[in-house]
Backbone as CSV, one residue per row, in Angstrom:
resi,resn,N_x,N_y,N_z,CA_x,CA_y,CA_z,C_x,C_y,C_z
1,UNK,22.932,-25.188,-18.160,22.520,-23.785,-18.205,21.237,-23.608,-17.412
2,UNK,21.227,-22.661,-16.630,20.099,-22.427,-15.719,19.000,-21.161,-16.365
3,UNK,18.090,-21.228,-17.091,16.753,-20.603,-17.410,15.835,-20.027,-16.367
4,UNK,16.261,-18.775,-16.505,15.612,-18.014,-15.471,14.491,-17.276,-15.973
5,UNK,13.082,-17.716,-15.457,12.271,-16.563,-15.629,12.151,-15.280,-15.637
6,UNK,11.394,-14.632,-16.143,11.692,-12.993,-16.124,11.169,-12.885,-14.652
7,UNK,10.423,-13.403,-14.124,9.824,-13.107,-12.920,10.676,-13.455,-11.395
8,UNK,11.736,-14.249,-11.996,12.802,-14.477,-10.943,13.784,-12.829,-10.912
9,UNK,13.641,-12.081,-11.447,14.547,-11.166,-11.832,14.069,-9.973,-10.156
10,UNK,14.477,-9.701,-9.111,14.186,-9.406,-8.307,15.220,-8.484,-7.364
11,UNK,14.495,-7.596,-6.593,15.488,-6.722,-6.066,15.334,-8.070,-4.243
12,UNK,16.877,-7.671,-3.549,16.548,-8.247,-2.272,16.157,-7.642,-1.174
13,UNK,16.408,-6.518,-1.119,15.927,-5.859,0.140,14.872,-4.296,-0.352
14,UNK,14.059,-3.573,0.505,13.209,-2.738,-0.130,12.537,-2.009,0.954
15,UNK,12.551,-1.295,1.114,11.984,-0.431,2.160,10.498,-0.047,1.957
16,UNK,9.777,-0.157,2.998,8.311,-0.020,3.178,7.844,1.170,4.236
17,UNK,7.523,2.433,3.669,6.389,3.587,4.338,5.249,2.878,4.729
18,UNK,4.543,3.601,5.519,2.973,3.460,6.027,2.971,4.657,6.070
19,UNK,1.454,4.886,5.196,0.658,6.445,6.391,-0.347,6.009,6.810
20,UNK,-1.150,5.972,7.288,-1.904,5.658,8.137,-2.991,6.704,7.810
21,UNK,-4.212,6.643,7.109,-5.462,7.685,7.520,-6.123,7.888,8.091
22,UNK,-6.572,8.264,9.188,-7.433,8.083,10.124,-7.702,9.208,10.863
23,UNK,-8.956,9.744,10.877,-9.173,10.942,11.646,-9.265,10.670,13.207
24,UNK,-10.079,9.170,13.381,-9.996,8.990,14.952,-8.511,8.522,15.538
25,UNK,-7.693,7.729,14.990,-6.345,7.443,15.064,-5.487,8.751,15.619
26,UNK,-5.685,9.366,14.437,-4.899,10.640,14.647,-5.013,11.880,15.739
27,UNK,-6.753,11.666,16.358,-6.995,12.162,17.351,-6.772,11.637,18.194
28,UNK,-6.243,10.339,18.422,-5.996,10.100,19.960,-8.056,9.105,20.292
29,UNK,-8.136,8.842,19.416,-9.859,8.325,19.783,-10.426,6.797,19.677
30,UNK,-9.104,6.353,18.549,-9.177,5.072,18.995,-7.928,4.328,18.404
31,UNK,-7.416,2.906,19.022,-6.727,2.076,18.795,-5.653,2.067,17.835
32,UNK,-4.244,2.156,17.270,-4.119,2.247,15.696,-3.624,1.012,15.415
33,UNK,-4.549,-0.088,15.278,-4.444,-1.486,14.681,-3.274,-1.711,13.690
34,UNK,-2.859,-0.622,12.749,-2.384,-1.121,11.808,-0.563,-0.902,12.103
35,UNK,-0.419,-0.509,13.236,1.295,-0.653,13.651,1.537,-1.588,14.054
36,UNK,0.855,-2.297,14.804,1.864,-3.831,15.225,2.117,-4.861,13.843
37,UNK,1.024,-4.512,12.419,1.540,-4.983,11.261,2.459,-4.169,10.751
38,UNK,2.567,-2.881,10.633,4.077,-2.011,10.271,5.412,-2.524,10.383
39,UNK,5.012,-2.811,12.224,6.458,-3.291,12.735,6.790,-4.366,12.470
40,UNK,5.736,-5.732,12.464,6.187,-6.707,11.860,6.399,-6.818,10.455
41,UNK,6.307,-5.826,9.530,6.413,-6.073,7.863,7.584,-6.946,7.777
42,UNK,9.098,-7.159,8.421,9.987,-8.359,8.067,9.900,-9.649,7.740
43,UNK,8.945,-9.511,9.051,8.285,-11.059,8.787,6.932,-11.353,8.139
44,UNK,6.420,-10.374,7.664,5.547,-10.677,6.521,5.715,-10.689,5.168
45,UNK,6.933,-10.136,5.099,7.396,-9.546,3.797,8.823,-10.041,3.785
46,UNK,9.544,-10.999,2.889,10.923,-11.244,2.758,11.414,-10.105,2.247
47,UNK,12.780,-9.486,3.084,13.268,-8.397,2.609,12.830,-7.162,2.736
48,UNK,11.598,-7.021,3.105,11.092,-5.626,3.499,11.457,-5.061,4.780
49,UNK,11.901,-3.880,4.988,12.313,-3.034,6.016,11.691,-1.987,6.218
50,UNK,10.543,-1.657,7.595,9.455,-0.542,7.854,10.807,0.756,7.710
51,UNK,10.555,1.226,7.060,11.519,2.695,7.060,10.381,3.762,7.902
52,UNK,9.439,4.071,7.825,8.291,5.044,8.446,7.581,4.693,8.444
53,UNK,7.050,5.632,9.695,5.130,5.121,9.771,4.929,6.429,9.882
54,UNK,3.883,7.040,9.793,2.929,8.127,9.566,1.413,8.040,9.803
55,UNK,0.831,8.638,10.879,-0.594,8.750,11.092,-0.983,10.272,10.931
56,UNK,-1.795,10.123,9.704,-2.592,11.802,9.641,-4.101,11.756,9.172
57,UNK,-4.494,12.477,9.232,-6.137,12.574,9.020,-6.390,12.610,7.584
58,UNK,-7.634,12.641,7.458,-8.427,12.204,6.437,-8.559,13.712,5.644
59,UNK,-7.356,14.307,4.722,-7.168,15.885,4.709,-6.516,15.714,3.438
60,UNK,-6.386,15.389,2.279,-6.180,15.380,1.015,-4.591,15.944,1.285
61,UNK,-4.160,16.926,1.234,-2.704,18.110,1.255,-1.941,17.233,2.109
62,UNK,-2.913,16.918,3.366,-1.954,16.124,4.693,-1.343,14.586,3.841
63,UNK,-2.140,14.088,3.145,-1.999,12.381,2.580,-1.163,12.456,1.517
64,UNK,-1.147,13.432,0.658,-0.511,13.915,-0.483,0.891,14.184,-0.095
65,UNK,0.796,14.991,1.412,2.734,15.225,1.372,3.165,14.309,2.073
66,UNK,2.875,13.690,3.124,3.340,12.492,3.380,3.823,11.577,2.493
67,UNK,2.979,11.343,1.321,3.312,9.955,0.406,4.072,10.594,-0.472
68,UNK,4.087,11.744,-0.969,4.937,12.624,-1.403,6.627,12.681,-1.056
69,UNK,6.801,12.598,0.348,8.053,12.627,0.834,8.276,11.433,1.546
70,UNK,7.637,10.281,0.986,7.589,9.026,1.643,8.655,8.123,0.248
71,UNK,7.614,8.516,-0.832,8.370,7.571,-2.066,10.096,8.217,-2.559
72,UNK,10.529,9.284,-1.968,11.779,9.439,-1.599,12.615,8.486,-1.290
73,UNK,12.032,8.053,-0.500,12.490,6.993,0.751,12.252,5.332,0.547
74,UNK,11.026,5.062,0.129,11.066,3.657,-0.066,10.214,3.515,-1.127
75,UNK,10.923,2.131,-1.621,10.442,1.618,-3.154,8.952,0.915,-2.800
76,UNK,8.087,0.650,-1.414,6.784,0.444,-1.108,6.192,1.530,-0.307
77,UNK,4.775,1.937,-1.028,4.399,2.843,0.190,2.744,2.250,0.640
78,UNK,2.690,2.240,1.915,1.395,1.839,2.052,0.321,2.485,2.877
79,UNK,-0.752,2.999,2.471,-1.547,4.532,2.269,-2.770,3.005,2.953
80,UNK,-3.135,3.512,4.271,-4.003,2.648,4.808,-5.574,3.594,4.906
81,UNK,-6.573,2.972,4.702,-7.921,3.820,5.213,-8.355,4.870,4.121
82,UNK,-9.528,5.123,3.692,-10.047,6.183,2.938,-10.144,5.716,1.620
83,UNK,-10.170,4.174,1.361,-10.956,3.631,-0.083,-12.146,3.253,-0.115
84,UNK,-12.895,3.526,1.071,-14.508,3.254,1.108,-15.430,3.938,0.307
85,UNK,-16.722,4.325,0.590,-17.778,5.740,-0.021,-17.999,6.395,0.341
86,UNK,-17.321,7.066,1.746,-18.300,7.830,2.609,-17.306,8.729,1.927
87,UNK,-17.954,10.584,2.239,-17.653,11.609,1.946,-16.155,11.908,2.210
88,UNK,-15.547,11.131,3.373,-14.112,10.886,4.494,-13.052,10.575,3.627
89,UNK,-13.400,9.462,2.421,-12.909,8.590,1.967,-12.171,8.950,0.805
90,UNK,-10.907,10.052,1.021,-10.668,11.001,0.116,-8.717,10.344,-0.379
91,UNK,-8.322,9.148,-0.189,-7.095,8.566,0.031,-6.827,8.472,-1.947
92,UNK,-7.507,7.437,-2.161,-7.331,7.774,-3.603,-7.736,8.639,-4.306
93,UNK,-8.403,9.760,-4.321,-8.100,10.729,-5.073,-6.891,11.745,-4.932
94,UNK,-6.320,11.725,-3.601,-5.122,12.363,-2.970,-3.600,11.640,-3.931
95,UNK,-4.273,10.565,-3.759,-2.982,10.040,-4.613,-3.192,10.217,-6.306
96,UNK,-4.100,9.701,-6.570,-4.217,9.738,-8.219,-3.536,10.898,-8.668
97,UNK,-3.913,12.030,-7.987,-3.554,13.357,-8.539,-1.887,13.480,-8.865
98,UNK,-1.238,13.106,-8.122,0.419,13.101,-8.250,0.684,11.741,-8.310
99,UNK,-0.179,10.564,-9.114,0.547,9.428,-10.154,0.791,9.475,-11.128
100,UNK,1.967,8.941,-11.937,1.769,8.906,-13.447,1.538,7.705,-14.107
101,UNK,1.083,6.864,-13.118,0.407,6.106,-13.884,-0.380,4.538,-12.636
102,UNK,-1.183,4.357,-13.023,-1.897,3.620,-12.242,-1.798,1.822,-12.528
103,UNK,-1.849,1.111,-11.380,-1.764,-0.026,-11.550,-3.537,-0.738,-11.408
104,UNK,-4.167,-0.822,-12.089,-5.427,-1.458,-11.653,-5.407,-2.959,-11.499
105,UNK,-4.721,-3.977,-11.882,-4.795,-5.256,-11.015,-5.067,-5.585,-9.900
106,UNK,-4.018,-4.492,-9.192,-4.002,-4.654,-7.490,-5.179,-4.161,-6.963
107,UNK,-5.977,-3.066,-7.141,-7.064,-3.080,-6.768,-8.323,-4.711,-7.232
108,UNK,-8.268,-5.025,-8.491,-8.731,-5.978,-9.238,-8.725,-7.365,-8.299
109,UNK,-7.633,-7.743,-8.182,-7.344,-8.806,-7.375,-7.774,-8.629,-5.618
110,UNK,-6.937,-7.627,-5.224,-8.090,-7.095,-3.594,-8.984,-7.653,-3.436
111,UNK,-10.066,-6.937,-4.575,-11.363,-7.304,-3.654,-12.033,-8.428,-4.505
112,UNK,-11.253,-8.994,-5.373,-11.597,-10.957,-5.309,-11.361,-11.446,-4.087
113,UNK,-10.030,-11.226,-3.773,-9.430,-12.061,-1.987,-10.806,-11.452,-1.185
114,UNK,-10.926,-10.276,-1.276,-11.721,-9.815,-0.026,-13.198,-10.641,-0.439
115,UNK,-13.862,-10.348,-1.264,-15.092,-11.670,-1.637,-14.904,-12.630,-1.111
116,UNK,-14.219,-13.097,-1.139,-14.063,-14.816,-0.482,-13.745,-14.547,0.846
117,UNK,-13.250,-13.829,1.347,-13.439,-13.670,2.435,-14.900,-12.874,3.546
118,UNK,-14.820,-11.885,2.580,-16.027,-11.010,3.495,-17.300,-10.842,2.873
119,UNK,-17.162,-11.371,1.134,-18.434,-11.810,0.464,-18.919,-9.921,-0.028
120,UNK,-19.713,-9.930,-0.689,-20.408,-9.005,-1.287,-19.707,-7.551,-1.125
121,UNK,-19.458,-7.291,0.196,-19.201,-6.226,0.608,-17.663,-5.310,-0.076
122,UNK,-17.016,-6.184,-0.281,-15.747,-6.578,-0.871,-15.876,-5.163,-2.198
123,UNK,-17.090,-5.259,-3.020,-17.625,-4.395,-3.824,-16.925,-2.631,-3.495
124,UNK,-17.510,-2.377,-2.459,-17.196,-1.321,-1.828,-16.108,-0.729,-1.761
125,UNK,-15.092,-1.481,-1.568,-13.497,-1.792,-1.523,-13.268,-0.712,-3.112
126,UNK,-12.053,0.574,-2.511,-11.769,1.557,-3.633,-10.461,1.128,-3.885
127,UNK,-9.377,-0.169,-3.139,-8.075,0.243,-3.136,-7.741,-0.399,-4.462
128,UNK,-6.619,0.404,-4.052,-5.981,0.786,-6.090,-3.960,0.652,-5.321
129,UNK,-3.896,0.818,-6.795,-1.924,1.117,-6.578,-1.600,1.764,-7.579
130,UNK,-0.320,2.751,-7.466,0.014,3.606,-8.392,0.971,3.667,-8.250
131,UNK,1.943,4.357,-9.485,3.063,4.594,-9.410,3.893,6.690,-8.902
132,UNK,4.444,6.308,-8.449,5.163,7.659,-8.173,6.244,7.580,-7.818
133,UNK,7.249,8.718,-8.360,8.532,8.625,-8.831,8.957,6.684,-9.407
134,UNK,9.933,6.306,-8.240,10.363,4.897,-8.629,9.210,3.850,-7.271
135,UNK,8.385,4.843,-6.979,7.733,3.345,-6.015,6.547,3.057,-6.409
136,UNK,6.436,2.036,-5.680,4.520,1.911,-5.923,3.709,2.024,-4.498
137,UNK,2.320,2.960,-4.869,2.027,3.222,-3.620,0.564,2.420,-3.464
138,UNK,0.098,1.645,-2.423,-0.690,0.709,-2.225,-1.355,1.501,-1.551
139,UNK,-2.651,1.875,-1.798,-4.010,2.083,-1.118,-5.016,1.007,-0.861
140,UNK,-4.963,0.679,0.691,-5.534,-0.423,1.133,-6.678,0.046,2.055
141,UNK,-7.690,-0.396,2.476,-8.488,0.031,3.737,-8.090,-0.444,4.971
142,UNK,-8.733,0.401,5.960,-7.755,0.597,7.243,-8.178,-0.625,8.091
143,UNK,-9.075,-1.732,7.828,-9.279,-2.744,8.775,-7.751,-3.500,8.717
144,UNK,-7.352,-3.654,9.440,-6.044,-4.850,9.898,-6.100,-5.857,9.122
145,UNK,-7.542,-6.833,9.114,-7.230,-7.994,8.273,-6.996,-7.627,6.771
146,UNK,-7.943,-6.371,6.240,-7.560,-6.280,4.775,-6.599,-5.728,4.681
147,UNK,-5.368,-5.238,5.418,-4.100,-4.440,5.588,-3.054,-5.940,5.172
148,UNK,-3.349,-7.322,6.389,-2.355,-8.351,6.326,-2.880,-9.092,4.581
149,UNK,-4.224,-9.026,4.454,-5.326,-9.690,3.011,-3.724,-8.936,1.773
150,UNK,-3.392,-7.817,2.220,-3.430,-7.182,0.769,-1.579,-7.648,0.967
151,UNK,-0.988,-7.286,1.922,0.519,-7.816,2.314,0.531,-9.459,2.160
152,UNK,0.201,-10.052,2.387,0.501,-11.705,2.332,0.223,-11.909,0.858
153,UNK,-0.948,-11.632,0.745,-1.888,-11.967,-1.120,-0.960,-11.562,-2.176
154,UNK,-0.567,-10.250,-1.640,-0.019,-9.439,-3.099,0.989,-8.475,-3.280
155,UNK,1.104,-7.860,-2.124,1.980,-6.607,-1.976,3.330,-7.766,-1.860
156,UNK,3.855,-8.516,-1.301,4.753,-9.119,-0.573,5.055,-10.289,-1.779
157,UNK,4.394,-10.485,-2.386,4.294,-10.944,-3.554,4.885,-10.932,-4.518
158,UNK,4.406,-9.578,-4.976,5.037,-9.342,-6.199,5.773,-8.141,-6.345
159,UNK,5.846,-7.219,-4.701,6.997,-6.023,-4.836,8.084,-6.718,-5.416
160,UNK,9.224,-7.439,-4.902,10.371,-7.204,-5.169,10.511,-7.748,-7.108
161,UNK,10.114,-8.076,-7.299,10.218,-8.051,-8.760,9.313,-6.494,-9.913
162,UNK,8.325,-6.379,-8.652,7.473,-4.773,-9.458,8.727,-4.147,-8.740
163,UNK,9.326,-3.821,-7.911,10.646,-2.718,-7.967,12.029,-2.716,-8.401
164,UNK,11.950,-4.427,-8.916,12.967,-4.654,-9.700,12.773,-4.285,-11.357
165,UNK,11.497,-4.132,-12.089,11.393,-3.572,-13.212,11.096,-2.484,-12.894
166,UNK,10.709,-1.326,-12.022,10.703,-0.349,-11.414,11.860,0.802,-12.327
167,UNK,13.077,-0.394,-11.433,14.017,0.378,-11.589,15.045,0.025,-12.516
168,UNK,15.079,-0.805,-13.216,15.753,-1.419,-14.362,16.165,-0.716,-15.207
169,UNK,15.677,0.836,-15.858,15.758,1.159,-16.638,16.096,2.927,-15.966
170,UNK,16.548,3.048,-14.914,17.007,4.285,-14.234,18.309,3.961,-13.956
């Protein structure tokens, strides 16, 4: 008889949104680092498939309907840029407002990885994860390395079993 953990219990394939926040991005002002990780999510992620990408500004209504008509679509959503302090930095409160319920680990764990990596600063770090409708939506900051930090560490991790109890009961 084969004894399966509850944690083996897993969906195989899962579709992954990006929005992207960025006011200079979105203007055309600088670089958008975080698509050549979009496109590769297959190979960062077993089973994950980029369904959308989305770049919009730093505009609460704009971040809200995007991720809004994103978790439609895929059981990961990933809300890049705007967990810092500056006044700009409006990503998680855009989301909190239409979660019903919040995951605080994933923020918790973040910015341990990010400490060891970038040391003190790590503090600063707002990203969080929440739930809406059947997905979970990952608010990460918009540097690239803490985009791949939060996909390799954790998102890639432990989605397909968080969207396999997700949906277990729908």
């Amino acid at each position: 008889m084969i004894v399966m953990s509850h944690r083996n219990y897993v969906v195989e394939r899962y579709n992954v949104c990006f929005v992207v926040t960025s006011d200079s991005v979105y203007k055309g002002l600088k670089p958008d680092d975080i698509k050549p990780i979009a496109e590769s999510i297959g190979n960062i992620c077993r089973g994950a498939s980029l369904y959308s990408y989305s770049v919009v500004p730093n505009d609460a209504e704009r971040i809200r309907g995007e991720v809004i008509k994103d978790v439609e679509k895929c059981e990961v959503v990933i809300v890049t840029g705007g967990t810092g302090i500056s006044p700009r930095d409006i990503s998680v409160e855009a989301i909190k407002e239409v979660a019903y319920r919040e995951l605080p680990g994933f923020g918790e764990i973040f910015r341990f990885l990010s400490y060891r990596e970038i040391g003190v600063d790590a503090y600063l770090s707002r990203a969080s994860a929440y739930i809406i409708n059947n997905a979970i939506v990952f608010i990460v900051p918009g540097n690239p390395n803490a985009v791949k930090l939060a996909l390799k560490e954790i998102i890639c991790v432990i989605a397909p079993h968080a969207i396999y109890e997700l949906k277990r009961h729908h």
